[in-house]
C-alpha positions in Angstrom: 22.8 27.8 -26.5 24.7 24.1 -26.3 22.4 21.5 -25.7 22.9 19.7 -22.5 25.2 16.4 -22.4 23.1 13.0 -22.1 24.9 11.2 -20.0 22.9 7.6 -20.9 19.6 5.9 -22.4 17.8 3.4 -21.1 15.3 1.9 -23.3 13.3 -1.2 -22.9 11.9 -3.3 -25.9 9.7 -5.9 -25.5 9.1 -6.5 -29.1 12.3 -5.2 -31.0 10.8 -4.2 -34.1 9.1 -1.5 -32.4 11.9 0.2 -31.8 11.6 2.0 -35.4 8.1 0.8 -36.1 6.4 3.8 -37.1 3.1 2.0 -37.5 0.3 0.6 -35.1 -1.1 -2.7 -35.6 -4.8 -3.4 -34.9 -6.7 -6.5 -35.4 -10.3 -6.8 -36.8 -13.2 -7.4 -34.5 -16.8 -8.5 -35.3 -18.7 -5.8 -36.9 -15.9 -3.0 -37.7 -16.0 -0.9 -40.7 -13.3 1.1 -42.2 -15.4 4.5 -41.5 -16.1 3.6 -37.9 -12.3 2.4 -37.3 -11.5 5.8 -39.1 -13.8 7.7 -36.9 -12.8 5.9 -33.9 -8.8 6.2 -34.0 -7.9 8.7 -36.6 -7.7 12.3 -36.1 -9.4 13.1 -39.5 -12.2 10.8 -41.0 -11.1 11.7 -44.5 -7.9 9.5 -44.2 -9.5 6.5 -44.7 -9.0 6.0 -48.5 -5.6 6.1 -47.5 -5.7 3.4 -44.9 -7.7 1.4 -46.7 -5.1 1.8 -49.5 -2.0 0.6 -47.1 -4.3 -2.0 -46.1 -5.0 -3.3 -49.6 -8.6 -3.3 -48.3 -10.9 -4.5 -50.9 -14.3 -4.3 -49.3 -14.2 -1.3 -46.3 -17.7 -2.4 -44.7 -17.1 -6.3 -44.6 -13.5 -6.6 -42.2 -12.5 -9.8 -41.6 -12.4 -10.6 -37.8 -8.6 -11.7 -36.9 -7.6 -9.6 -39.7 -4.7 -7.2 -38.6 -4.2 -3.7 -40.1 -1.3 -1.3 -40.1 -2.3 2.1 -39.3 0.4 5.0 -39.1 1.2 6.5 -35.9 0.9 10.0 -37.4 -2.8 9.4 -38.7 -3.8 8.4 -34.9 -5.6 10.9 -32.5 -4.3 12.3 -29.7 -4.8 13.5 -26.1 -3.5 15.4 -23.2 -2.5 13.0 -20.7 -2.7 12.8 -16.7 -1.8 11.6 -13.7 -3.5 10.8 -10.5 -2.0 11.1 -7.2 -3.2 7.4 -5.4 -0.9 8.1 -2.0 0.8 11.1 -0.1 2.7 11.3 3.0 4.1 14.2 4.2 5.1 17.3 3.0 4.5 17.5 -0.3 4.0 20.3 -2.9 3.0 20.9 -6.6 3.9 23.6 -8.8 1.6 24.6 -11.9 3.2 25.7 -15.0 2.7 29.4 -13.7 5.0 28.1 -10.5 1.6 28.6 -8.6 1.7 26.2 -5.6 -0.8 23.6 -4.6 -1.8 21.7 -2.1 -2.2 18.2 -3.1 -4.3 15.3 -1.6 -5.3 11.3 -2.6 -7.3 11.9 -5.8 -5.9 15.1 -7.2 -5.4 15.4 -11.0 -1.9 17.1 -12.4 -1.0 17.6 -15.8 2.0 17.8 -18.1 4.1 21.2 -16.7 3.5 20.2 -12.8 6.0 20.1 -10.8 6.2 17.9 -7.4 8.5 18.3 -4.7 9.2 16.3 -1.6 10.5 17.3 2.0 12.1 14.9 4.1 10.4 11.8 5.3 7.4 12.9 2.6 6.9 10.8 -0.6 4.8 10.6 -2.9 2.6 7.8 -5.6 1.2 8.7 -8.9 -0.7 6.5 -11.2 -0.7 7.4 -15.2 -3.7 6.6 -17.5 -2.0 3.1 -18.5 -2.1 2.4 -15.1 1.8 2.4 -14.7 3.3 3.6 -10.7 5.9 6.0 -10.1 6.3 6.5 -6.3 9.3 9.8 -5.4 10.6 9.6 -2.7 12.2 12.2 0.1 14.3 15.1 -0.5 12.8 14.5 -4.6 11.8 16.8 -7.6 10.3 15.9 -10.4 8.4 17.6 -13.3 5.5 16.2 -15.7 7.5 17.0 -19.0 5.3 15.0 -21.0 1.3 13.3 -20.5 0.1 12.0 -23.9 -2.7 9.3 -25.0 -3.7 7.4 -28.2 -7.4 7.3 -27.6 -8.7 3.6 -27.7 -5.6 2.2 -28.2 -3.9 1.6 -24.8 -0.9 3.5 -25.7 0.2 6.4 -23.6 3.1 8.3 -23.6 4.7 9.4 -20.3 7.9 12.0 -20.2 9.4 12.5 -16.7 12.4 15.1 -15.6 13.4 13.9 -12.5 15.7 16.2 -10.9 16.8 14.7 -7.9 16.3 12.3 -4.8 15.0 8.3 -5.6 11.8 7.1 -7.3 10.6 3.3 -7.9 8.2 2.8 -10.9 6.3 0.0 -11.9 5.6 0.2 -16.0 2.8 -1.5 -17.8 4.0 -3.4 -20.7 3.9 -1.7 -23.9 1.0 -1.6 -26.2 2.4 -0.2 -29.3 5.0 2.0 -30.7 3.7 4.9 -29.1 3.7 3.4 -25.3 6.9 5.4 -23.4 7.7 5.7 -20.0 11.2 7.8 -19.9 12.6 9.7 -16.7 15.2 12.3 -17.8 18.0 13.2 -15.0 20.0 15.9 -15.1 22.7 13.3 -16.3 20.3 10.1 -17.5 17.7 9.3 -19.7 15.7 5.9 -18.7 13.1 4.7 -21.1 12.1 1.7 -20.6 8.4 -0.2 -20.9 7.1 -3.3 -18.9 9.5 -3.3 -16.2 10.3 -2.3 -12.5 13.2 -0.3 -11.8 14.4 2.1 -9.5 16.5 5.9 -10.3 18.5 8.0 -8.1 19.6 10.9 -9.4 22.1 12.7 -7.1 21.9 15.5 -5.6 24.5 17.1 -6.9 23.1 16.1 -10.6 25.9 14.8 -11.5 25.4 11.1 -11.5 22.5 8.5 -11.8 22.2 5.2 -10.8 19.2 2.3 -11.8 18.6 -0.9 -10.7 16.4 -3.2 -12.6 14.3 -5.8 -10.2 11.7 -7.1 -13.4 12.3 -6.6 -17.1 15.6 -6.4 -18.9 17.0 -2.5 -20.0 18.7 -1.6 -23.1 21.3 0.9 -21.6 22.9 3.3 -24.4 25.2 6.4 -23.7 28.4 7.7 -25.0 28.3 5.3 -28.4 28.2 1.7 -26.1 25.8 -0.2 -25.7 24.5 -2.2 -22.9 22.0 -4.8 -22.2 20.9 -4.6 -18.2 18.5 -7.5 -17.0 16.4 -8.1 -13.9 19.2 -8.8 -11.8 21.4 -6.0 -12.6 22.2 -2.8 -12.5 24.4 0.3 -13.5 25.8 3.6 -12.7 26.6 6.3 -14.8 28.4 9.9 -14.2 27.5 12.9 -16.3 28.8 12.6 -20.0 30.8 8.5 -19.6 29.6 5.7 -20.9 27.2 3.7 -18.0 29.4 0.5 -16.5 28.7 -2.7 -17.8 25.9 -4.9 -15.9 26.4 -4.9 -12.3 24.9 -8.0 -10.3 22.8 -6.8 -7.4 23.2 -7.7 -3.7 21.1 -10.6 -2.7 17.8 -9.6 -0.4 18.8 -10.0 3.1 17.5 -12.7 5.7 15.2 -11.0 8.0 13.3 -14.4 9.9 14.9 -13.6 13.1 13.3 -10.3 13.1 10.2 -10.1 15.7 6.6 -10.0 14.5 5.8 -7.5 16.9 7.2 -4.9 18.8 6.3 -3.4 22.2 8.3 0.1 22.6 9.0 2.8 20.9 11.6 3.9 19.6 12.2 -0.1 18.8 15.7 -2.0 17.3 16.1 -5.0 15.5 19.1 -6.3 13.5 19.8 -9.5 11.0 23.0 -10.8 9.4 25.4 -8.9 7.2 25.2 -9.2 3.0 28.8 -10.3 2.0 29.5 -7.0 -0.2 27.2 -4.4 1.5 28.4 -1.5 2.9 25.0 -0.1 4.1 21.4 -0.7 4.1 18.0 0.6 3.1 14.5 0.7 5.0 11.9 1.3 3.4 8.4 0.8 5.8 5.3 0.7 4.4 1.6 0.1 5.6 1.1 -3.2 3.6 2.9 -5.2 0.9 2.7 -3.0 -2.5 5.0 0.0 -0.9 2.6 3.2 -2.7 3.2 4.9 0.4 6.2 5.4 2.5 6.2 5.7 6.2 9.5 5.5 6.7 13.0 5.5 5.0 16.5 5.9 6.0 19.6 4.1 5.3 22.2 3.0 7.7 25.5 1.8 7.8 25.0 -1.6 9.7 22.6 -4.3 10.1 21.6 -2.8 13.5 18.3 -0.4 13.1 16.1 1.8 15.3 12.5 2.7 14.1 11.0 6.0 16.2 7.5 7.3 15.5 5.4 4.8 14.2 2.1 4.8 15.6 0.6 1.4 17.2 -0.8 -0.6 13.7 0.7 -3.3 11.2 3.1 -2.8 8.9 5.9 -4.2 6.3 9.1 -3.4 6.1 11.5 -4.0 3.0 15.5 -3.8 3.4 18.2 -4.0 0.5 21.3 -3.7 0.6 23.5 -0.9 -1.0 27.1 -1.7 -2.2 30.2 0.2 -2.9 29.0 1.6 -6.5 25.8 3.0 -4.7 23.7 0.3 -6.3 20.7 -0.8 -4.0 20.1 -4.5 -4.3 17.1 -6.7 -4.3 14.0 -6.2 -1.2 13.7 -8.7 1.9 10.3 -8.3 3.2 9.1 -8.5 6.8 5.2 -8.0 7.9 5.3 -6.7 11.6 3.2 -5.1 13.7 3.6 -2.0 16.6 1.7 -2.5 19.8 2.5 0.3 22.3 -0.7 1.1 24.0 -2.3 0.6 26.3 0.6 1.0 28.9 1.3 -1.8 30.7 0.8 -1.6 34.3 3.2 -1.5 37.2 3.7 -4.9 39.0 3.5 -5.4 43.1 3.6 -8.8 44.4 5.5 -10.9 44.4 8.6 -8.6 44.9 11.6 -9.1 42.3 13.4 -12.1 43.3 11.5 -12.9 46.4 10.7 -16.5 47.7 7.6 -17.4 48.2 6.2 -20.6 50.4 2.3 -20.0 50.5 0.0 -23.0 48.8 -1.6 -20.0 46.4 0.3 -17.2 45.5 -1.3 -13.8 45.0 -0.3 -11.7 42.0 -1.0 -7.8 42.7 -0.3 -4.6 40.1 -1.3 -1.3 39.8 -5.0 -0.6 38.6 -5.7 2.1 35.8 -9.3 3.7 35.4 -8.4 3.9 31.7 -8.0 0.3 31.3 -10.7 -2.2 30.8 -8.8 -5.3 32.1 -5.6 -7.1 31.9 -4.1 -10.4 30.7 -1.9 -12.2 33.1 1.2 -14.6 31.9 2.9 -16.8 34.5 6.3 -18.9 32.6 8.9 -21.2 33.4 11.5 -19.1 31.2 13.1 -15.8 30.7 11.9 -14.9 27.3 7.7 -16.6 28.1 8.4 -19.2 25.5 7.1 -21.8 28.2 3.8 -20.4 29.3 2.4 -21.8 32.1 -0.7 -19.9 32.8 -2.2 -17.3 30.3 -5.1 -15.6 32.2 -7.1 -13.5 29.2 -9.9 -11.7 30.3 -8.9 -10.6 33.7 -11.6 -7.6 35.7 -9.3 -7.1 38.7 -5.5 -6.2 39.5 -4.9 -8.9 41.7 -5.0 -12.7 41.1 -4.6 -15.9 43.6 -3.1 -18.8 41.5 -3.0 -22.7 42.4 -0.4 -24.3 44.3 3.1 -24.2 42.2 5.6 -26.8 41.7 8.8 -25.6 43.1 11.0 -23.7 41.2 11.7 -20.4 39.5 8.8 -18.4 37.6 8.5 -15.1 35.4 5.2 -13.1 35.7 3.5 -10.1 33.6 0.7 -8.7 33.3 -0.7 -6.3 30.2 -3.6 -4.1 30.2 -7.1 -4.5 27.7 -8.4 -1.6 26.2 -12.0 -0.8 25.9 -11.7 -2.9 22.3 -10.3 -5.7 24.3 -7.2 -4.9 22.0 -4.2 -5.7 24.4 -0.9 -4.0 25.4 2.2 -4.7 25.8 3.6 -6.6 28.4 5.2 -5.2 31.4 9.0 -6.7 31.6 8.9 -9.8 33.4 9.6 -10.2 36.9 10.8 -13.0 38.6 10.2 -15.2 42.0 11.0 -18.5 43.7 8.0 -20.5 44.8 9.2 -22.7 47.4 7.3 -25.6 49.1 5.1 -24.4 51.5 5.4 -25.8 54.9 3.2 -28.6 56.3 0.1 -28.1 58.4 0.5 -30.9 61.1 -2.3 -32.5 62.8 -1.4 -35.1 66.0 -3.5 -38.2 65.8 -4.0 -39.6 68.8 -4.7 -43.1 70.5 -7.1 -44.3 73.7 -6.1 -40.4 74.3 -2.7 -40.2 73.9 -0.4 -38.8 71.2 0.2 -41.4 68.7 1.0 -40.1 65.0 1.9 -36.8 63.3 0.4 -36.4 59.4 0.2 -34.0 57.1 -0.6 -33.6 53.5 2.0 -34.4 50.5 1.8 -31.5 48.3 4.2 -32.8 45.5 4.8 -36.6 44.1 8.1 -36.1 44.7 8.1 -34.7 47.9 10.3 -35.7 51.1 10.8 -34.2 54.7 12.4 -33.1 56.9 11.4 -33.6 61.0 12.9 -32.2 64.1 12.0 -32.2 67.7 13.2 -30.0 70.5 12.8 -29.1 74.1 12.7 -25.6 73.1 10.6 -23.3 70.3 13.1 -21.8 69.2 15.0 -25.6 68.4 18.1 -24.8 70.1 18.3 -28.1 72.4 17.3 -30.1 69.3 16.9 -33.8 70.0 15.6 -35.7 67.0 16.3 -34.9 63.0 15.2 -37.2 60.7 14.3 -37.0 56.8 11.7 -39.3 55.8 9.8 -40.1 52.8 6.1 -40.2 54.1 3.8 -37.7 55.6 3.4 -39.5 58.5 5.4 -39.9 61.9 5.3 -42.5 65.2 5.6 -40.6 68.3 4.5 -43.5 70.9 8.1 -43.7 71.3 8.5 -40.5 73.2 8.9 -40.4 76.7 7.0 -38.6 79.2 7.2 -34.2 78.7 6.8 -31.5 76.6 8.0 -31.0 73.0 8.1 -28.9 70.1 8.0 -30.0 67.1 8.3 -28.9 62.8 8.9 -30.0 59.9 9.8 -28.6 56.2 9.6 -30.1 52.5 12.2 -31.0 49.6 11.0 -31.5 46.3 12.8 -30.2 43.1 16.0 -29.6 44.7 14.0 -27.2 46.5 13.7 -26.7 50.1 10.8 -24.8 52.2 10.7 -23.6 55.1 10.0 -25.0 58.3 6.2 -25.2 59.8 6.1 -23.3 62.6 6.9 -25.2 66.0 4.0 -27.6 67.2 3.6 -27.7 71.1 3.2 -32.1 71.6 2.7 -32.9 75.5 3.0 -36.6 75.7 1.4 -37.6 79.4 3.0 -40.0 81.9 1.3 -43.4 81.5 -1.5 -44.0 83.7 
């Protein structure tokens, strides 16, 4: 049967020489011996003569410390190998060697011969014995081709066949010759050690790309050569030679994007990466990404985010260019706050005016809630706060006199946790300057004076006076700037009289009409 065509090799050396060293090093420690090292690393005492003959070891009990010897990486012992599942989301299955299923769950043991599938929206995190992270993602396959250890040593050797669908690993630097990390594709082979790097192989198995975020990756396929640093990436289809070094997108600029958000589904959107043609979301439930809770990619800057239950959260987008090559991660920590719902406003009415001297806020009560948090603001958007009532017991709340002008109010519920809600969308109103209360000051009996209070600094008014209540034979209108008002000049009958406030550019209504007798003299 013809073998299958490689269609690249990636393979990361930290130190070169190990590349075709065939030997691991180990350096002397206080109170080694030749027959415990032996016993301890080799798979068969009896080889010792012959290490201590490589060595040119003249006394085998008394080692030098700092000393380093070369043992052969055929004389070492070896294990069977494992990995541990750290994180599972989703639908996610294993197969044994047999092709037995199994369910999996945090904690579960595989070995080399399992195979791991995952559904859509499901991923999956394993963690190998050298404490290196491979995380597949949705609508992925893989198989453990290969689990090996070097007991003692550090070194483990780690063989992956990754079908299809994405994975991101994060490799422990290597420990010896006999440290590998590899992930075969149907079209790819990438070995590499000490790095972070991400593979997609495609669906149709005929084409892989990598991106390499940490390390540097010797890239080899088709008799070239290629050297891929953090930074870079490349692409590859079945059986070519992988393009040179391509430069990866810049991470994107998410500031603008809200801390929190109050509905769900929610949207958000930030500015376009000169050379992206779509974008990838990646959510997570804190800053290391082991677990996915959401990915999708989409062809703008403009997202929407269903499903997420109320909690915090961090989100990673990179952009994705034309050769399919995902650039570098912008982070944003954010948090979902849906619940409790936020209850239904009732006074003051949308867009009403208002001219009383404390204005009653009223919304609907829920048994369920525990109380409510009320936010009164001179803007739109709440940036200008005004009054920011916490621990409220009651629906209904009589504020202080207001300063004419517009307002925005809101009100969200508690919880029995005292965790709060979101906000209801703000409503607004007009508080207007409530009319005076007059009070007639008289003199030896007769009507002298009309005061009232000044409710603003700024404050002036407004007076009439009429033969009538309903001011239709009106026959004084004056604007003055005090609270205060000389009626000895009147003659003799009866009167009505009001009077209304401007302040702010704002003007109140009028009080309502004051009956004033003024008596013929005596």
């Amino acid at each position: 049967m013809p073998s299958k065509t490689i269609g690249f090799v990636f393979l990361l050396s930290l130190i070169p020489a190990w590349t075709k060293a065939t030997e691991w090093i180990y350096e002397i420690q206080p109170g080694d011996s030749l027959w415990n090292l032996s016993r301890q690393f080799l798979k068969d005492i009896n080889l010792w003569p012959r290490l201590q003959s490589l060595n040119s070891i003249e006394y085998p009990r008394r080692l030098q410390p700092g000393t380093k010897i070369r043992v052969p990486m055929e004389w070492l012992k070896t294990a069977p190998g494992s990995a541990t599942v750290t994180n599972i989301y989703g639908d996610v299955i294993s197969f044994d060697p047999g092709r037995q299923p199994r369910k999996l769950n945090v904690g579960s043991i595989l070995h080399a011969g399992a195979v791991i599938q995952t559904a859509s929206s499901s991923n999956i995190t394993l963690r190998f014995e050298d404490d290196s992270i491979f995380l597949l993602k949705s609508h992925g396959e893989v198989k453990l081709k290969k689990l090996k250890v070097y007991p003692g040593t550090g070194m483990v050797d780690t063989r992956l066949e990754q079908e299809k669908g994405k994975s991101e690993s994060k490799v422990k630097p290597k420990k010896g010759p006999g440290s590998r990390f590899e992930i075969k594709t149907p079209s790819a082979v990438a070995g590499v050690r000490g790095t972070v790097f991400r593979v997609e192989a495609s669906s149709n198995r005929q084409k892989t790309d990598s991106e390499v975020t940490k390390g540097e990756v010797d890239v080899k396929a088709g008799g070239a050569e290629q050297l891929i640093p953090r930074g870079f990436g490349t692409s590859a289809k079945r059986g070519e030679q992988p393009l040179p070094p391509v430069e990866l997108l810049p991470a994107p600029n998410l500031s603008n994007i809200s801390p929190t958000f109050e509905q769900n589904p929610f949207y958000f959107r930030f500015p376009h990466i000169t050379g992206a043609i779509s974008y990838q979301l990646e959510i997570a439930p804190n800053k290391q990404f082991t677990q996915l809770f959401f990915e999708q990619e989409f062809p703008s800057t403009t997202m929407k985010v269903s499903g997420l239950p109320d909690g915090n959260y961090v989100l990673r987008i990179r952009g994705v260019d034309h050769l399919g090559l995902e650039g570098f991660n912008g982070y944003h920590p954010f948090t979902v706050n849906t619940r409790p719902l936020p209850p239904k406003l009732l006074q003051p009415l949308p867009l009403s005016r208002i001219s009383v001297n404390q204005p009653r806020f009223r919304w609907r009560a829920s048994e369920k809630n525990f109380g409510y948090q009320l936010q009164l603001a001179s803007d739109f958007n709440f940036h200008h706060i005004l009054l920011n009532e916490c621990q409220l017991q009651t629906s209904n709340f009589i504020a202080k006199l207001l300063p004419p002008g517009k307002y925005y109010w809101r009100v969200a519920a508690l919880d029995s946790r005292g965790k709060r809600g979101p906000f209801s969308p703000g409503q607004s109103f007009i508080q207007l300057p409530p009319p005076p209360e007059i009070k007639i000051i008289e003199h030896k009996g007769v009507p002298a004076l009309l005061r009232w209070k000044k409710p603003y600094d700024d404050a002036r008014f407004r007076l009439q006076i009429a033969w009538d209540r309903e001011f239709e034979m009106i026959i004084a209108d004056t604007r003055i700037d005090k609270p205060i008002f000389s009626i000895s000049l009147l003659q003799p009958g009866d009167y009505f009289i009001r009077v209304k406030t401007d302040a702010a550019g704002w003007n109140g209504p009028f009080s309502r009409p004051l009956p004033l007798r003024i008596p013929p003299p005596q």
